[in-house]
Every structure is written in structure tokens, then in C-alpha cells.
N, C-alpha and C positions, 0 to 999 in steps of 0.2 A: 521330641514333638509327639504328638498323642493321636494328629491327625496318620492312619495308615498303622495306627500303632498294632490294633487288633490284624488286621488284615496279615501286616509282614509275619509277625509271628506265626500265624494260621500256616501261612508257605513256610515257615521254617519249620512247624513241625511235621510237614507232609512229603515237602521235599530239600533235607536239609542244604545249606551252600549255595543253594539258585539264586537270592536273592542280595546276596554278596557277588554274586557272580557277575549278575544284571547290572548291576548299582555299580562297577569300578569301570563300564565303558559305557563315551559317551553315547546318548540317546541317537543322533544318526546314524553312526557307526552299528547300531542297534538296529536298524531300521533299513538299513540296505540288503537289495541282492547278497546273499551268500553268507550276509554277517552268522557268527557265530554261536548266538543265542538259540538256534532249535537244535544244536547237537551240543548244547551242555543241556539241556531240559531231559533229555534224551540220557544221556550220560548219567543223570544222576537220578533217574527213575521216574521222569514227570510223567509220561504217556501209561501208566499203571494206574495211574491218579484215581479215577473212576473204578478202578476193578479189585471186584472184593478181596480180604488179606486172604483169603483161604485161597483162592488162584494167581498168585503169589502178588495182588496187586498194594495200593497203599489204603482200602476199604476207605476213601473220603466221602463221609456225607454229605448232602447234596449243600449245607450250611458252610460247611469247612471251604467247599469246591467253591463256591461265590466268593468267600473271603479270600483263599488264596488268587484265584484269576484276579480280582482286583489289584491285589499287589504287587502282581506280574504286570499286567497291563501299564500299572502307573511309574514302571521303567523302561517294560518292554513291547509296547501297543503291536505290534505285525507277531511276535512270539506269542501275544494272548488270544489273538483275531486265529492264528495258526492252530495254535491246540483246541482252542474252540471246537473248530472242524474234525478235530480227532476225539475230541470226546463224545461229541456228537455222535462218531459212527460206534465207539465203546460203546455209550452208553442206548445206544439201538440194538446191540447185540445183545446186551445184558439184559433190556426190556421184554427180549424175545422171551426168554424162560427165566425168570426173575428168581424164582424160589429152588428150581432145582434144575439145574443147566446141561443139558446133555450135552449132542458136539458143541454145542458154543461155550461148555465150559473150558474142554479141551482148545478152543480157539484163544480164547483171555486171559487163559493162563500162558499157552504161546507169546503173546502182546506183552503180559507182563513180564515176564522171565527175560524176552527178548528185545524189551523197551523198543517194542516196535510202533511205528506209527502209520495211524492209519486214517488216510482219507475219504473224503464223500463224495460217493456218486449218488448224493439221495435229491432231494430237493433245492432246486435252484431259483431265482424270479427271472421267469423267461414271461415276456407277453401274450397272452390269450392261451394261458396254461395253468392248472392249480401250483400251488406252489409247496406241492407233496408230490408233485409227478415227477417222475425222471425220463430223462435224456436218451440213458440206456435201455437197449433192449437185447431180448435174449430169444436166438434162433436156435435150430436144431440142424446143425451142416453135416455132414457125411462123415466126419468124424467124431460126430458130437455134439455136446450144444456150446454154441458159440456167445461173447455178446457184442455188440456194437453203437457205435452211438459214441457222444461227447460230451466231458462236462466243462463248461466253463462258467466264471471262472473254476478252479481246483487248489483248494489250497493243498499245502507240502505237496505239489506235483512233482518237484525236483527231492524233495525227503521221505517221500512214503513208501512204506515196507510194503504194504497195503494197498487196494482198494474195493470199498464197496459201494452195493449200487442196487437200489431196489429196482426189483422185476415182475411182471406178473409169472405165476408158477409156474415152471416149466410142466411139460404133459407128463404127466404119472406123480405129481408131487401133491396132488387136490387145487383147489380152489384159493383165489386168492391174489396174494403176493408171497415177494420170495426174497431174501437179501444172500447177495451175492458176493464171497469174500474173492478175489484173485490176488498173485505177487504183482506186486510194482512193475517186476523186471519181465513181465508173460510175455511172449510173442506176440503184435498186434497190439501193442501198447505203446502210445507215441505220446510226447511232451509238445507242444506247439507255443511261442512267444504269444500272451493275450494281454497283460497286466501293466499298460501305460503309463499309469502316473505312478509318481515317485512314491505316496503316500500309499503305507503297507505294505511297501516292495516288500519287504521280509518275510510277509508270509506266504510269498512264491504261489500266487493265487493267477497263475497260466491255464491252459488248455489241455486237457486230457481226452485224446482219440482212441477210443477203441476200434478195432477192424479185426472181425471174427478171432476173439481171443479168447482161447479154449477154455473152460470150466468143466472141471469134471464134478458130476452130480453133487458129492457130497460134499463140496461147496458151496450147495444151495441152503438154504437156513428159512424154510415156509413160516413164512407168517401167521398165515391162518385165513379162514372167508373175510367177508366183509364186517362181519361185528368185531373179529378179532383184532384184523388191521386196521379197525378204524382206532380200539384202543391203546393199538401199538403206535399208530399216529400222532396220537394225542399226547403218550408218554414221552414218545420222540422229542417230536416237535416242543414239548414244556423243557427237557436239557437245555436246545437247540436256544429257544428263546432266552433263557435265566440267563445260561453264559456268557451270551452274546452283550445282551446290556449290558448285563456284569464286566465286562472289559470295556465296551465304550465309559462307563460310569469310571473305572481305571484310566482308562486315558486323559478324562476331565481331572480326574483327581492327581494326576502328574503334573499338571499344569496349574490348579490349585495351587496345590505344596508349593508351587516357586512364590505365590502371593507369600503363603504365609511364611515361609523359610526366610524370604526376605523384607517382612514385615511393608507392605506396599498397601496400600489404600488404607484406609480409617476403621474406627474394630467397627463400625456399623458393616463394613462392606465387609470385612471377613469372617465376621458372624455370616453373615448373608451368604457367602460363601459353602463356610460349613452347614448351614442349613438346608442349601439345597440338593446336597453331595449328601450327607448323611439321615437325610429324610427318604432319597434316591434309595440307600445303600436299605433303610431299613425298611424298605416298602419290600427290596427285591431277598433280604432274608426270612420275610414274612415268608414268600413264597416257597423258598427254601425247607424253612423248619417244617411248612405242610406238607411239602414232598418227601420231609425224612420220616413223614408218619404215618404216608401211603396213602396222599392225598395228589395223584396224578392222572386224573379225570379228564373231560370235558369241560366240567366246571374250571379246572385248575389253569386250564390251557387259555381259555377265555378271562380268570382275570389275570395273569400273566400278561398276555398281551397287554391288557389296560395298565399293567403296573410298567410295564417297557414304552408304551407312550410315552408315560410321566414322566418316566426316566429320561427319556427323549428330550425330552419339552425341560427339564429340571439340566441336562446335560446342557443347550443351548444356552439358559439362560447366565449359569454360572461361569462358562468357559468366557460369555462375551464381556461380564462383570470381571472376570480375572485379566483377562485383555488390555482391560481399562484401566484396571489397578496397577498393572504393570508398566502402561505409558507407552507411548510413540516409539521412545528411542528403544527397549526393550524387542519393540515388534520388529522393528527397521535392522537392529544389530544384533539379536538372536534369532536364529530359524530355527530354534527349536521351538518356540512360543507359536511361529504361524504354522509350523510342522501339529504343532498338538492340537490347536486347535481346529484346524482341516481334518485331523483325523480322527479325533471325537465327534466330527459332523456326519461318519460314513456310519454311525446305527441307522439312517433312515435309508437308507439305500437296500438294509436287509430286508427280507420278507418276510411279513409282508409288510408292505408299506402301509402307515396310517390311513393314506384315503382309499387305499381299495378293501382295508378288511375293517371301514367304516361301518356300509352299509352290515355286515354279517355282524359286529359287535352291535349293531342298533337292534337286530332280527333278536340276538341274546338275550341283549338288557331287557328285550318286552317277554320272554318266557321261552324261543326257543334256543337247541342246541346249537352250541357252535360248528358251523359247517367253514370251513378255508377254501376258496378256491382262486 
């Protein structure tokens, strides 16, 4: 089959064996608490993914990194949603000092070497908050500076080597923001039950409590003033975004494949199908190919979002025509068909949501910068 064809290979050449791996157990088994899919990704070098070969990682361009998450996703959706969150915090580190990395080289070659993984204390959607703000904050206690604060949800709370968590700068570091690396395992670090429903158990997306949990200085990482953190924001935040679709658009296309694998609806409908999925896939490598050319602006960030709407909007429509192609008894006597498509529904749930970053995408489209809050 040709549909996923580019994709898997992409993951076979970046990280070989994953997707064999993925592919010989079933999709809930996949999909549960504890299941065993983020410590084979782990195992066989995924969490490097983003980090350049010279700091021992696997250097994927931001092209490669879309293709392969889709091919993961469209076996192992909580596995794709899960690294997401850790590439996300890689690839904030790497934005820091992009061209010549001082400690955060020393830090990602750590991550690589040590397939460690690493979670986000960055940005959440919390109500009546931007959703570049964090949860965490950072005190100065008697022994120290401290930080505290909660993130939920967290994903790999229960897997993370790692975590980080943007701060404003502590006193004597200048102005600004600050990203803050600590162990998983620090004192003052607690796991708390938050993640209810069944759908993405796997990516162990609970509650992370900090309570004055020590940092020593030079595991702060300054950002920079306000010009500089806004365009660390922007870089951030376009990963954060690409990936993110990037796997819901994997998840639809999991559920896809069972159409066409089992030849179900009429070639109008699964033309229709692949049309919406791969119109999806090459709007979001457009994006991609801009950012391997050093095209990760403002501008890039604002049409990103509009191209993750589409995807959006392209994800619904296809998943419900797959639905249909596949029939009543399909949905009634597979839970993996109402499994996919519940969980291709949770891209709108990310941030931001379509109708609050409305109004800021209108203020764009007419001439100004995009502002997120």
C-alpha cells in the first residue's frame, strides 16, 4: 500500500525497528497505562530525534520529524501525543542557542546519549491565562532558588528523565525568561492521578507538583528580554504546533488505512479519503520545508496555526467518512474504530483553541503581528 508508504520509511530511517515494533501489538494494548511503547522509542534512540548528529542526536529535519510522527501516530496515537511533549521541550532548548549552543549543548548531548526524556513545564490552556504562561514559578528560599507550582496535565510524568518549565529570570540572570532543566527524581517532586479518560492513557498525561524543589543556578538557561523571548516563543511554539497536528493527522490516518486495507466504501469515497489526509499532510510539510530553511518567525507561527485549523477541519471530516465506510457493525464490534476516532477528535482541545485565537488571527490577516494570549 502506498498510503503511509513515505511516512514509515521516513521512521525507519531515523529510528530503525520502531515501527515493527509498534505494528506486532494490538492498538489498545498500545494505548494503555503502562503499555510498552515509550520505553521501546526510548530503547532505540527516539528521544534524540530532534537533536543535532554532532551532539550525539539523530539531526532530523523539521520534514523528516512530521513524516516520521505521522507514522508513529497511525499505530501508536498516546506514543505520538507523548513525544510530542518531549520534543517540544528539545526543541526549546535547541531554539535557545540555535547556531552555537553553549551549556545547552552540553545538556542535548546528555538527552541524546542518554535517551532521556523530557517533559513540559511550558505552556498549558489554563482559562484566563496566555497560553505561553507557566504554572511554575521560581523563588529564592534559604537554600536557594527554589521552584513551585503545577503542571497539568504532564505528559511522561511517570517516564521523564527530565523536567522543564519556563520562568521569569531569576535575580542576577538579566531580564526576561529563563528555562529551567531539573531530574525527574528532585526532592519536592510529586506525580498526582489527573488523566480520566481512557483515550491517550498512554501518554501518562497526570499531574506534576513541584514544592520548593531545589535548582541550582546553572540550570537556568536565560532566554533573553522581551524581543528575544518573544522570538523564542514563536520558534517554540511553531515545533509545539507542526507536531502536534502532525500526530492527530496520524491518528486519522490509522483509521483511514482500515478503509482502504479493507477496501470498504466506493473509490469515490476513498479517493475522498486520501484527499483529505494528504492535502492535510502537504499543507503541514509546506510548513515544515520553511522551517528547514530558517523560516520560524511570526509570520510562520501565524500561518501554522491556520494550516492546523485545516487540519483540524480536514481530520473531522475524513475520520467521519471513514466511520461510515466502515459500517455500524465495524463500530459496534471494533473499539479500536471508536478508540481512533475519539482520539483524533482531541487536536481541538490543544492550544489554542480555534475560537479564542480567532479574534488574533483576524487582527493578522488585516496587517498586524501575531500576538497569542
Amino acid at each position: 500500500m502506498n498510503f503511509l508508504k513515505q511516512e514509515r520509511a521516513a521512521l525507519e530511517s531515523l529510528v530503525p525497528g520502531l515501527d515493527a515494533e509498534i505494528a506486532r501489538l494490538p492498538l489498545l494494548e498500545m494505548e494503555r497505562t503502562g503499555n510498552p511503547s515509550l520505553a521501546t522509542f526510548r530503547a532505540l534512540g527516539g528521544p534524540g530525534l530532534l537533536i543535532p548528529a554532532r551532539l550525539g542526536g539523530r539531526g532530523a529535519t523539521p520534514l523528516q520529524a512530521v513524516r516520521a510522527q505521522r507514522a508513529i501516530a497511525s499505530r501508536a496515537p498516546s506514543l505520538a501525543v507523548a513525544t510530542t511533549m518531549h520534543h517540544f521541550s528539545v526543541a526549546s532548548i535547541v531554539e535557545i542557542s540555535p547556531e552555537e549552543p553553549g551549556p545547552e549543548g552540553a545538556l542535548l548531548e546528555a538527552i541524546a546519549r542518554g535517551n532521556l526524556y523530557v517533559a513540559s513545564g511550558f505552556a498549558e490552556g489554563r482559562t484566563g491565562t496566555s497560553v505561553l504562561s507557566s504554572a511554575v514559578r521560581v523563588e529564592r528560599g534559604a537554600a536557594g532558588l527554589v521552584l513551585n507550582g503545577s503542571k497539568k496535565p504532564c505528559s511522561l510524568s511517570q517516564s521523564m528523565d527530565l523536567l522543564t518549565a519556563s520562568t521569569p529570570a531569576p535575580e542576577g540572570m538579566g531580564t526576561g525568561l529563563a528555562v529551567a532543566v531539573v531530574p525527574a527524581d528532585a526532592p519536592g517532586i510529586e506525580r498526582r492521578p489527573f488523566w480520566q479518560s481512557p483515550i491517550l492513557a498512554g501518554a501518562e498525561s497526570d499531574e506534576v507538583i513541584l514544592r520548593d524543589v531545589p535548582v541550582p543556578e546553572d540550570s537556568f538557561f536565560p532566554a533573553g528580554g522581551p524581543g528575544r523571548v518573544d522570538a523564542l516563543q514563536d520558534r517554540s511554539f511553531l515545533w509545539f504546533e507542526l507536531l502536534i497536528a502532525t500526530s492527530y493527522l496520524g491518528i486519522a490516518s490509522g483509521l483511514v488505512e482500515r478503509v482502504l486495507a479493507a477496501g470498504r466504501g466506493g473509490v469515490t469515497e476513498r479517493v475522498t479519503l486520501g484527499t483529505e489526509l494528504e492535502g492535510a499532510m502537504a499543507a503541514l510539510e509546506g510548513v515544515a520545508r520553511g522551517m528547514g530553511t530558517g523560516e520560524r518567525g511570526n509570520d510562520e507561527l501565524a500561518r501554522m496555526l491556520l494550516v492546523r485549523y485545516a487540519v483540524q477541519a480536514a481530520i473531522d471530516r475524513a475520520t467521519s467518512l471513514a466511520v461510515e465506510c466502515l459500517g455500524g457493525m465495524a463500530f459496534l464490534e471494533t473499539p479500536e474504530v471508536s478508540y481512533l476516532l475519539a482520539a483524533s477528535r482531541a487536536l481541538a482541545f490543544h492550544p489554542p483553541s480555534r475560537l479564542t485565537a480567532a479574534k488574533r488571527l483576524d487582527d493578522y490577516l488585516a496587517g498586524n503581528p501575531l500576538v497569542l494570549d
